[in-house]
Each structure stands twice: as C-alpha cells, then as structure tokens.
C-alpha positions as CSV (number, residue, x, y, z in Angstrom):
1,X,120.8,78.5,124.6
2,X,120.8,79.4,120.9
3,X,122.9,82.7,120.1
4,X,121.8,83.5,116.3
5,X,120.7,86.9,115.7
6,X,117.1,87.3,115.3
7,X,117.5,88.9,112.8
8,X,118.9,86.4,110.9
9,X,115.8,84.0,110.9
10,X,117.1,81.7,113.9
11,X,119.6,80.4,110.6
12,X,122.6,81.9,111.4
13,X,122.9,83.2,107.5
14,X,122.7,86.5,106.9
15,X,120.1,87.6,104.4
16,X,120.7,89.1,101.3
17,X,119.7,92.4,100.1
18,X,117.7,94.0,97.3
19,X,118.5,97.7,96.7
20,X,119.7,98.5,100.3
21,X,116.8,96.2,101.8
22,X,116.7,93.0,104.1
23,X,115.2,90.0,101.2
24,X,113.1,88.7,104.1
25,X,110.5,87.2,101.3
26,X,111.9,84.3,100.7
27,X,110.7,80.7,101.4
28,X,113.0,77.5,102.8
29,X,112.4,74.6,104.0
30,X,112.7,74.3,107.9
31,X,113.0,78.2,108.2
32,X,110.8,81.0,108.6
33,X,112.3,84.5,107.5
34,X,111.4,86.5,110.0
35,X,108.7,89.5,110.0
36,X,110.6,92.3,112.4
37,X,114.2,92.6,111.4
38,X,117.2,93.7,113.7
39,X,115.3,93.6,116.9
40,X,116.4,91.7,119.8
41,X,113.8,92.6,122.3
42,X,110.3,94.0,122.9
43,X,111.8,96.9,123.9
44,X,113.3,97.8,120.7
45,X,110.1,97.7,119.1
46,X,108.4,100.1,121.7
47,X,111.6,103.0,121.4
48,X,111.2,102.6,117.2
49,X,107.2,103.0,117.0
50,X,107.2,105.7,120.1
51,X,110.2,107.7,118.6
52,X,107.8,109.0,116.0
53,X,104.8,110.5,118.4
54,X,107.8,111.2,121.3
55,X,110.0,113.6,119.2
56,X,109.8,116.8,119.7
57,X,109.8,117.8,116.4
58,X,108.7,115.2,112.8
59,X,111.0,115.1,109.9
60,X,111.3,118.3,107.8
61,X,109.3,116.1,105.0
62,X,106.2,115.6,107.2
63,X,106.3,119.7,107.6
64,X,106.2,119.9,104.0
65,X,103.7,117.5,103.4
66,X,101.4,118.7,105.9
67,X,101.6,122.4,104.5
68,X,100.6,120.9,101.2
69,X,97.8,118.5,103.1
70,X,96.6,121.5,104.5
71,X,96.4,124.1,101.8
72,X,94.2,121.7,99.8
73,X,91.7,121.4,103.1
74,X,91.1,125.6,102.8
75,X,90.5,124.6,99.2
76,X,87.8,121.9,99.7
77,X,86.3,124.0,102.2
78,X,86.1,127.1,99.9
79,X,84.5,124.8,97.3
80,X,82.4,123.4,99.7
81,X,80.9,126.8,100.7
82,X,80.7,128.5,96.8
83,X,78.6,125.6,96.2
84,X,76.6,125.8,99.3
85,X,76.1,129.6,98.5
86,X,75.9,129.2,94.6
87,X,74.1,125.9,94.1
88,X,75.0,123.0,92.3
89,X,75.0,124.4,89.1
90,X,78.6,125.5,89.9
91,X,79.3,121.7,88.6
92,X,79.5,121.0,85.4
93,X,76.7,119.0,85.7
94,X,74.3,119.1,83.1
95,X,70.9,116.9,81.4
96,X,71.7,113.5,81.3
97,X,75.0,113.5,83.1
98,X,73.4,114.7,86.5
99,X,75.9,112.5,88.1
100,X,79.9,112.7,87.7
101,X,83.0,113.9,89.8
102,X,81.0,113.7,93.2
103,X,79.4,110.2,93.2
104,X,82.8,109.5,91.5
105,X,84.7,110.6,94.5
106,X,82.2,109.1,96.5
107,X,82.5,105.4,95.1
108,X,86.4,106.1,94.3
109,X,86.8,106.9,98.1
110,X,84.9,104.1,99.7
111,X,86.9,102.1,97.5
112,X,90.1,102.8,99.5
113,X,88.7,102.0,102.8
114,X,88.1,98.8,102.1
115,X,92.0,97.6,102.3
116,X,92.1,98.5,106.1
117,X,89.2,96.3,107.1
118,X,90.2,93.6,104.8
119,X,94.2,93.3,106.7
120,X,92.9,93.9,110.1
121,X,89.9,91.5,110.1
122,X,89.8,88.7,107.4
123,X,93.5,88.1,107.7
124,X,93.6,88.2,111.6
125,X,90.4,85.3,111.5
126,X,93.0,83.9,108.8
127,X,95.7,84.1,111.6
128,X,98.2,85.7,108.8
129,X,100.7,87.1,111.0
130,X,102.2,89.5,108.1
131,X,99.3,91.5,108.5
132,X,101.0,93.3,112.0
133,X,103.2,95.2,110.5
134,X,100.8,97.6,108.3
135,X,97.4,97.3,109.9
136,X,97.3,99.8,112.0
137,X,97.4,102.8,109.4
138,X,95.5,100.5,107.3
139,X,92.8,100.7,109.4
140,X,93.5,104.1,110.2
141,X,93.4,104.9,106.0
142,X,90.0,103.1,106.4
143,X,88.7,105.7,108.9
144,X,89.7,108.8,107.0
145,X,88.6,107.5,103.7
146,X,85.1,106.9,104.7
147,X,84.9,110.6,106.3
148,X,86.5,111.5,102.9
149,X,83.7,109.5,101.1
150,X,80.8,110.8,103.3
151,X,81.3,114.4,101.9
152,X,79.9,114.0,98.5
153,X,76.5,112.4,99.3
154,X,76.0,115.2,101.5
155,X,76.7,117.8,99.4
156,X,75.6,117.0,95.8
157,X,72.1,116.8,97.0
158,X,71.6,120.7,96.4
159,X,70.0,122.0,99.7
160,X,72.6,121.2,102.3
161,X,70.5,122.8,104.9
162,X,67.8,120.5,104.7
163,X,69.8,116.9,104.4
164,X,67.8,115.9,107.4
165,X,65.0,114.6,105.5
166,X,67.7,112.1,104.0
167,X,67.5,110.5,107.7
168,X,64.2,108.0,108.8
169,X,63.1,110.7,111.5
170,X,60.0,112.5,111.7
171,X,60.1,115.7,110.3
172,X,57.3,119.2,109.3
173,X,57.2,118.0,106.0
174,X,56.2,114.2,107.0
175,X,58.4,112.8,104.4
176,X,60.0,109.7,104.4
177,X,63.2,107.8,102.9
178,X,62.5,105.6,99.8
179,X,64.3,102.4,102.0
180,X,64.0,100.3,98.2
181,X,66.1,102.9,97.3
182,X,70.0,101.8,96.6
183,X,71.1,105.5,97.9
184,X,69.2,104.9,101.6
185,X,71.0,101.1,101.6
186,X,74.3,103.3,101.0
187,X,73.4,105.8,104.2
188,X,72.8,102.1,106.3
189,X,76.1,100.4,104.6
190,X,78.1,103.1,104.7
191,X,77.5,104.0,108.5
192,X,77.7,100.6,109.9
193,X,80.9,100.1,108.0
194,X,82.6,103.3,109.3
195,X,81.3,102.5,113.1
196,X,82.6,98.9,113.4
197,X,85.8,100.0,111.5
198,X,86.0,102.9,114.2
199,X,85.8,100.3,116.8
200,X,87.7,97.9,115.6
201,X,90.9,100.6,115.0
202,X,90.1,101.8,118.6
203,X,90.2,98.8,120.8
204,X,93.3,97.9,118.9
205,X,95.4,101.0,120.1
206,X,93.7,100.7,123.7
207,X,97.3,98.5,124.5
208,X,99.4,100.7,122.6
209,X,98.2,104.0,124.0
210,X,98.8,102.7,126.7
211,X,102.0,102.5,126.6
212,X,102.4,106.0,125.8
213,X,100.6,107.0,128.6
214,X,103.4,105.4,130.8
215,X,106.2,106.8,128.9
216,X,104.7,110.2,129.2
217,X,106.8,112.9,130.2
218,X,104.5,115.7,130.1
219,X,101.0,115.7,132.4
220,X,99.1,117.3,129.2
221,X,100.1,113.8,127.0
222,X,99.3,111.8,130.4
223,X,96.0,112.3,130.9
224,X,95.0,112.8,126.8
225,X,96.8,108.7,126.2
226,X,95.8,108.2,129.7
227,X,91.9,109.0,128.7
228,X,91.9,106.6,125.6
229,X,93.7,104.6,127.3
230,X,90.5,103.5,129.5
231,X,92.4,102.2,132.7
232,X,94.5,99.5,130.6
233,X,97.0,97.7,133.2
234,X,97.4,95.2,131.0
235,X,96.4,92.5,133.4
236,X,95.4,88.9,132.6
237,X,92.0,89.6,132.8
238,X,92.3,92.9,130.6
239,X,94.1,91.0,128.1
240,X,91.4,88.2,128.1
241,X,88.6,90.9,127.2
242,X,90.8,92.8,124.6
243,X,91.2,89.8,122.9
244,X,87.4,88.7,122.5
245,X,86.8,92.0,121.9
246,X,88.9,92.4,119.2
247,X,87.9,88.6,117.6
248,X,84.8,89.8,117.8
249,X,84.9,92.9,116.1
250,X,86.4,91.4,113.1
251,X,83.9,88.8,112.8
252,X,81.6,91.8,112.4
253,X,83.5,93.5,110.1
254,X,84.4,90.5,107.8
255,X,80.9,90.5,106.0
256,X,81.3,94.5,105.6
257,X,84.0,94.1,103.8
258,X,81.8,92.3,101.1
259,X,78.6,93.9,101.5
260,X,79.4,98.3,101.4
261,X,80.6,98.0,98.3
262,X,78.2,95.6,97.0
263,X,75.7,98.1,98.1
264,X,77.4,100.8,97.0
265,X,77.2,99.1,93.6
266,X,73.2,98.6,93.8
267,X,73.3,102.1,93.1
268,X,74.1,101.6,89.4
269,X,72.9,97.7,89.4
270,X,69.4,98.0,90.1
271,X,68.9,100.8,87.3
272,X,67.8,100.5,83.4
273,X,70.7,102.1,82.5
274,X,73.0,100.7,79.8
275,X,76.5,100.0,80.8
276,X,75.0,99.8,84.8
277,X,71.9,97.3,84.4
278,X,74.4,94.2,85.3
279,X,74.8,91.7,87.8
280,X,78.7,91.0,87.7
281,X,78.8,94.9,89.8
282,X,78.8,93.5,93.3
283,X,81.9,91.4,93.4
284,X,83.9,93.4,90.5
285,X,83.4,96.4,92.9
286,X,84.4,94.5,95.9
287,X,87.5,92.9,93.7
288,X,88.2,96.6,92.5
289,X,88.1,97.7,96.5
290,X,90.2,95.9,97.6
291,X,92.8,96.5,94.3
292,X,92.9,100.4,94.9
293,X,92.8,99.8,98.9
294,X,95.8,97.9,98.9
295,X,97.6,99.9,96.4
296,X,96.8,103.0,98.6
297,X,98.7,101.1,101.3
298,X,101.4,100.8,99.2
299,X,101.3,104.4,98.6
300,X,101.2,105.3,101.7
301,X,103.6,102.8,103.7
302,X,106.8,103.3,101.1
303,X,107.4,106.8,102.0
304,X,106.2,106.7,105.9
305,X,108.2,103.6,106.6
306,X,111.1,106.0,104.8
307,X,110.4,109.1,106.9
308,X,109.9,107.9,110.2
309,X,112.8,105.1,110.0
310,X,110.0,101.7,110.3
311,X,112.0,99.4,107.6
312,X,112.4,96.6,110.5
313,X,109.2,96.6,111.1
314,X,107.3,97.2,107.8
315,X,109.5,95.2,105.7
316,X,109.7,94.2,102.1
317,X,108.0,90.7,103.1
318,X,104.8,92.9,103.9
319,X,105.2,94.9,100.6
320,X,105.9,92.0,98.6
321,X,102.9,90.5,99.5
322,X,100.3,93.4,99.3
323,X,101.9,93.1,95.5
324,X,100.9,89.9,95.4
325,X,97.1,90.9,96.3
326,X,97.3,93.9,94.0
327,X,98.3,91.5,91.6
328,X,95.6,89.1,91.8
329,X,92.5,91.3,92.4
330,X,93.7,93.2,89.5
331,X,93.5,90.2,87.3
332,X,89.9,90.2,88.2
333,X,89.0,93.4,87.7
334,X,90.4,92.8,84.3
335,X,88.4,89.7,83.9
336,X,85.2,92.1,85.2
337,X,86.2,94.1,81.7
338,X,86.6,91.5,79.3
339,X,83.0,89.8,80.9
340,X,81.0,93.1,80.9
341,X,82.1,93.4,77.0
342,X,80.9,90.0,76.8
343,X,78.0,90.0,78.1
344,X,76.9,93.2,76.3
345,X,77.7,91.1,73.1
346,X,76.7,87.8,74.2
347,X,73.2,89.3,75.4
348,X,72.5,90.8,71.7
349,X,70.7,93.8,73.3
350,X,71.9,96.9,71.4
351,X,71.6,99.0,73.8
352,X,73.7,97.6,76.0
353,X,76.1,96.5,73.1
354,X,76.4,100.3,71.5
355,X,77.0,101.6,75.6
356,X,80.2,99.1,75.9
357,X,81.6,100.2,72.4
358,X,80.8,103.9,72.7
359,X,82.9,103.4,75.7
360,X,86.2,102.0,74.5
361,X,85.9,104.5,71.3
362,X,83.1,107.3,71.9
363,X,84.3,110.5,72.9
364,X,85.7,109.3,76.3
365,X,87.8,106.3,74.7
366,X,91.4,108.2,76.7
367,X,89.3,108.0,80.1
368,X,88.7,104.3,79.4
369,X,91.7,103.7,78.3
370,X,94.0,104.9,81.0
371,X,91.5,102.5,83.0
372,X,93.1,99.9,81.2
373,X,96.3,100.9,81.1
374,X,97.1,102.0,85.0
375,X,94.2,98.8,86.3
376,X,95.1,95.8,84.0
377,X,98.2,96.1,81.7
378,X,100.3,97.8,85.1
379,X,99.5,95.3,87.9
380,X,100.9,92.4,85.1
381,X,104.1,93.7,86.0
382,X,104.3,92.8,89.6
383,X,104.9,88.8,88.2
384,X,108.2,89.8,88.8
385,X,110.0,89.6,91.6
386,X,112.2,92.3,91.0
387,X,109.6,94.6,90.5
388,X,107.6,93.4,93.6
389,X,110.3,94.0,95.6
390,X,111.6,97.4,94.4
391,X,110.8,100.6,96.6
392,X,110.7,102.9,93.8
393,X,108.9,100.7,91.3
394,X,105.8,99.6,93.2
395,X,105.3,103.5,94.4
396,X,105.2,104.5,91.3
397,X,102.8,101.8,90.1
398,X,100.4,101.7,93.1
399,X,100.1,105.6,92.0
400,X,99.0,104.2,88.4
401,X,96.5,102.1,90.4
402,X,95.1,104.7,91.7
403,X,94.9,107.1,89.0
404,X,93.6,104.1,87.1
405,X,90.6,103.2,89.9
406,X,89.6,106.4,89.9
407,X,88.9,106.8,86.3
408,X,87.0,103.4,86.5
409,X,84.5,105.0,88.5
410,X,84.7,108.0,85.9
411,X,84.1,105.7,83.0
412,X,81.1,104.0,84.8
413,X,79.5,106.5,85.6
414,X,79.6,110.1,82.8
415,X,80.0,107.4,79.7
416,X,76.5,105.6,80.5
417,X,75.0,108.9,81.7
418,X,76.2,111.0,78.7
419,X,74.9,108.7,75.8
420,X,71.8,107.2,76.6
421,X,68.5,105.9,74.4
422,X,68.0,108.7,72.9
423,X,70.9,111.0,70.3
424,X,68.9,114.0,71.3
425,X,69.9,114.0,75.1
426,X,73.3,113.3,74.7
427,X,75.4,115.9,76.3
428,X,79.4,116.3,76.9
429,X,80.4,116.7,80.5
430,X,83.1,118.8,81.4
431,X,84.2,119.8,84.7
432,X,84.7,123.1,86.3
433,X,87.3,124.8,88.5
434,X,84.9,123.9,91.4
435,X,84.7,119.7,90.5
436,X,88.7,119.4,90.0
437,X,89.0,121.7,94.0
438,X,86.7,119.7,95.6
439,X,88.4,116.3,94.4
440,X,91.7,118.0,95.2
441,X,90.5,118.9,98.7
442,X,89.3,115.7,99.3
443,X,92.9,114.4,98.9
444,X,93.9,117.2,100.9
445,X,91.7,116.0,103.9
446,X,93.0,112.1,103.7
447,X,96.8,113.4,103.9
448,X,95.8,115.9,106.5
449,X,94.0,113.4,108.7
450,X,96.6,110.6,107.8
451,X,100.0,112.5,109.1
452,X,98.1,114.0,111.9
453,X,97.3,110.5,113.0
454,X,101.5,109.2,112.3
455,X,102.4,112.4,114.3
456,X,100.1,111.7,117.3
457,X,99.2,108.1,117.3
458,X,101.1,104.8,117.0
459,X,101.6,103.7,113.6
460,X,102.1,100.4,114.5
461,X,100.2,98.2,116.3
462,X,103.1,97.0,119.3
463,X,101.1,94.7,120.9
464,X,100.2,92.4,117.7
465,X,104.4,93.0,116.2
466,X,105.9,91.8,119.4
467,X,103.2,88.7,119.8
468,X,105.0,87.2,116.3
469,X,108.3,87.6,117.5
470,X,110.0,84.4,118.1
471,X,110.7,86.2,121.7
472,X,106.8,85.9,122.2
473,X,107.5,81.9,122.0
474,X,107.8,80.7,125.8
475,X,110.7,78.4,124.5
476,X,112.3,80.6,122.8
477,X,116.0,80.0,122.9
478,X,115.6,76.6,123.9
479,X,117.3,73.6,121.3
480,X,115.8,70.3,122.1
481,X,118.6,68.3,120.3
482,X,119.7,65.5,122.7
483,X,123.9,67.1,122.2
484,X,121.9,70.2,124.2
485,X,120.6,68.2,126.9
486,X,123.4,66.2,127.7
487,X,125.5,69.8,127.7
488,X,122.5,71.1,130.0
489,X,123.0,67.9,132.2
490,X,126.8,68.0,132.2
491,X,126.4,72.0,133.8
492,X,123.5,70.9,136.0
C-alpha cells in the first residue's frame, strides 16, 4: 500500500508555496497536483464545509459585513418606495436619455449570473473536475444576481401597480405584450434562465443537505435540512436519479448560458440607434458575461475562502484558472471594442462613425475610458503567473473588472441615448441621490442574500469534492509494480 500524503499529489514531494499558499497549479508529467489539499479522508471534507453552517456563532467579519449588507437593503427599499410614491421623475432621467442607471443595473447584473451557470453546467458536460471546488456559490451568485437583475425592469416602468399588463394574461383593459418586442424576449429569457438555474443549484445540494440533516443536533435544523433534503438516503438508486437529474439539467442550462444575454442584447441590437444598431452585440455580451461573472467569483471566493478557513478546498489551482478565463474573455471583449470602432469606420455611415468617436472623446470620454482601463488594459496583467496566483492582486483586479463592466453597460447605453440625429435633443444625464441608492441597494441585496446563504447553506458542494479525490478511486492505494506483487505474494 502506497503511504504518500495526499496532499502531496501521490509524489511524495512536497509542494512549494506562493505567499503562504499550497502552488498546486503546476503541471508534470506522470503527476496530477491534486485539487483538495491536506485531506486524508471524506470525512475531513464534511467537518471543514459543515463547520461553517454548524458553529454557533460566524466570524466577527461576516457580522460586519452583514450589517453593512443590510443597511444598504433599508436603502434600496426606501428608494424603491420614494419612487414608487414619487414617480420616475425622481431619476435623472430626462428626453433622449430615457434609459440609464436602471437598464444599466439590469444588464450589469444579469451579467454576473452568468459565471455560475457557465462552471456548473458547461464544464461539468466538459467533465472539468476543477470546477467542484467553487460551483456551489457560483451557482448560488447566479441565483441572487438574477433576483438582483429582476428589480429594475419592474420598477423603471413608472406604474408599479399595474406591471401585470407586462404579463400574456387576460386582463380589463384587453391589452397585450408586443412578443416582437426584445423587452417581452427578456421577460421569457430571463425567467427560464433563473428557473433552471434554481433547479440546477437545488438538486445539487439535495446530497449535501443531507448530510446536515444527519449531523443535526437541534430538532428545529432537523426537520428544516430534513425538508429540502426530500427523503435522500443516499441509496444506489437515489444516486442513479440524482445523477441524471443533474446531467440533465445542465444540458438545459448550457444553451442559456448563450442565449439570456444574447437576448438581453436584442434589446439595443434590433434598434436604429447609433452605437446599438450592430450585430457583433450577442456574443461580445455573452464574452463580457462571462468576463464580469468570473471575476465576481473571484471577488467573492478570495475573502470567503479566508473567513471561513476553505483554502484546502478552494485552492489557488481553482483561482489560477478562473484567471485564466478572465484573461481570455477579456481579450475578446477588447477585440468587441476595437471591431465596433471598425465597423463604424469601415461602414462609412456617419452616424454611426460620429456615435463611436463622440464616445471615446464627447463629454463622457472618463466613463469610456475607465471601460478600457479596468476591462482591457487590467486583465493583460493576469499573463503572469505571479500575478495569477497572488491573493491580494487578483482581488484587487477582479474589483477593476467589475467597476470596469459596469461602466460598459453605462457607456452603451447614456452615450448613444444622449447624442443622437439630431444637436437639438441632446441632453446631459446626471444622476440623482435616488439612481446612485438604488444601485447601492442592489449591491446591498447580493451580499445580503450571498452571506445569508455561506451562513446557512453548504458552500461547497461535498458530494462532487470528495468524487475527485484520489480516495474516490476504488484502487486507490494500490501500486501495480511487479516489486509490489511479489511483496503481496511473499505476506500472502
């Protein structure tokens, strides 16, 4: 029987370190660095992830964060209600820029969910086994940043109270959607996406709640895992139905991945619009997605993993290679840029030509700049190793990602409204107290739903992290050199 530590890679050479971290990101011949570090058994891995739901109380940080989380909830929600009370004028809104901070959150937010679906489903049909580590709040981020997005459609319409007619149901004033619309495609896109992602983060914690059921020590936390939990026994016929289930599900959620936010970007596409009116939208949305999805994973995993002690499980292999994706999707975001300025050139309509170069150097040249900056000049950085792989570093430039995807959707949308045909329409937005508190809030809500979900829910899928263990290998331990067998023969 082979004695190496796991941990070690089954090499019997210790790794080396990079600021106070296993290096598990390398790549040798004949060995595999392993993705779970310092565990020897499955049991290990169930005391780490169920320490953080099991403890009485969560770290002093998660207190702090939660307070913050929280305080900027009450301010969405008194937004929220001003405007409901007030009316939409309370934006700053004006003619042409009807459009601006809400369908900016809106796009900005669906962006981020899309990172969760993509790790979960397209890399599990891709059987990439790095992906267990960081799906679970992946898909969990997904969940909260739809509910996020789903705010702003509803409320920027004006009359809240009568958002029903939005909805293909029969109705006293016998109206009816506009279904060759872009905006109805969004309520259809949007929905199915959040549903199957809903499922799909559900039947994956089925095993996993589980197991807190059984570890319960209180009858109130019993019966609440016990209830989710649907009767799991985790028999061989169980396990045969989770796992079609779950194959299943991200087969169906593979093609949403591409298509919400290729819908989402009909709603600029199909218009006349300068600086919308073009067909490269659909898959430079979907590339920039993905890019601010994975780079709010980033933001999100460096300080949980920290807080709630998950370094062997979520380890710089899994961080190092969400760089990598950053990396490459935001090279073609940047190539999306240089094309659109292109094209607008290339197509010799002045128009559209004026729209791109009123952009870079009209009177919102620092938003579009800063879009450069954080989405195409900062992810050149992660060519490096040494940045990939440093804690601080990528934090602090995942943050410029975001920052930088959110004024990409800023850009798109107030530049082209603000200067269209016609000199005498154009108009300056600026927003108000109540546009910069319901964008706060909104962040407020993610963070609130995110560390509720780390303080009551596994953040780790178990199940799928002890199934690429080298202990889930029925030979594991086993050395077929013929020296072993004659030793095995020689006890026999």
């Amino acid at each position: 029987m082979s004695t190496l530590p796991v941990g070690m890679g089954g090499s019997g050479i210790a790794p080396a370190t990079i600021g106070g971290e296993i290096d598990n990101t390398g790549s040798h011949p004949g060995r595999r660095e392993p993705l779970v570090l310092g565990m020897d058994t499955f049991g290990e891995v169930t005391r780490t992830v169920c320490r953080v739901t099991e403890a009485k109380r969560p770290p002093f940080a998660w207190y702090i964060a939660f307070g913050l989380s929280v305080s900027l909830v009450g301010l969405l929600g008194f937004c929220v209600l001003y405007l409901i009370a007030t009316g939409v004028g309370v934006w700053g809104l004006n003619n042409p820029v009807m459009w601006a901070f809400d369908i900016t959150n809106f796009v900005f937010w669906i962006g981020i969910g899309h990172a969760g679906t993509l790790i979960s489903a397209i890399l599990f049909l891709f059987r990439q086994k790095w992906r267990t580590g960081i799906n679970r709040f992946a898909e969990a981020m997904t969940i909260f940043a739809v509910m996020c997005a789903g705010i702003f459609p509803a409320i920027h319409v004006g009359r809240v109270w009568v958002v029903y007619w939005l909805f293909p149901i029969p109705n006293q004033m016998e109206m009816w959607p506009q279904f060759r619309s872009p905006l109805l495609w969004d309520v259809f896109a949007v929905s199915t996406y959040f549903t199957v992602s809903l499922l799909f983060w559900f039947a994956g914690m089925v095993p996993d709640l589980a197991t807190l059921r059984d570890r319960a020590t209180t009858k109130f936390r019993q019966f609440a895992y016990g209830l989710f939990a649907l009767g799991w026994r985790g028999s061989n016929r169980h396990w045969h139905r989770y796992e079609r289930a779950y194959l299943l599900l991200a087969a169906l959620s593979t093609p949403l991945v591409l298509s919400v936010h290729s819908v989402v970007s009909f709603d600029f596409a199909t218009s006349q619009l300068p600086g919308w009116h073009t067909t490269i939208f659909p898959p430079y949305f979907v590339a920039g997605a993905i890019f601010s999805g994975f780079a709010m994973v980033v933001t999100l995993a460096v300080p949980a993993r920290e807080m709630f002690g998950l370094k062997n499980l979520i380890t710089l292999r899994h961080l190092d290679n969400m760089n990598k994706i950053i990396l490459v999707t935001g090279c073609m975001v940047g190539y999306a840029y240089g094309m659109e300025f292109f094209i607008a050139w290339y197509s010799g309509a002045l128009y559209e030509k004026f729209a791109f170069i009123n952009r870079a150097f009209g009177q919102y040249w620092w938003a579009y700049w800063i879009m450069v900056s954080c989405n195409v000049i900062t992810p050149q950085l992660f060519w490096f190793k040494a940045i990939r792989t440093s804690i601080p570093l990528m934090f602090i430039l995942s943050l410029f990602v975001n920052v930088g995807m959110w004024f990409e959707r800023y850009v798109i949308i107030v530049t082209s409204l603000a200067n269209d045909f016609l000199p005498s329409s154009w108009d300056r937005f600026i927003p108000t107290w109540v546009d910069i508190g319901t964008m706060l809030g909104a962040f407020g809500l993610f963070f609130t739903l995110f560390l509720l979900f780390c303080r009551f829910l596994p953040m780790i899928a178990m199940a799928e992290v002890k199934a690429v263990m080298p202990q889930a290998d029925p030979h594991f331990g086993e050395d077929h050199g013929d020296h072993d067998h004659a030793a095995k023969g020689s006890h026999a």
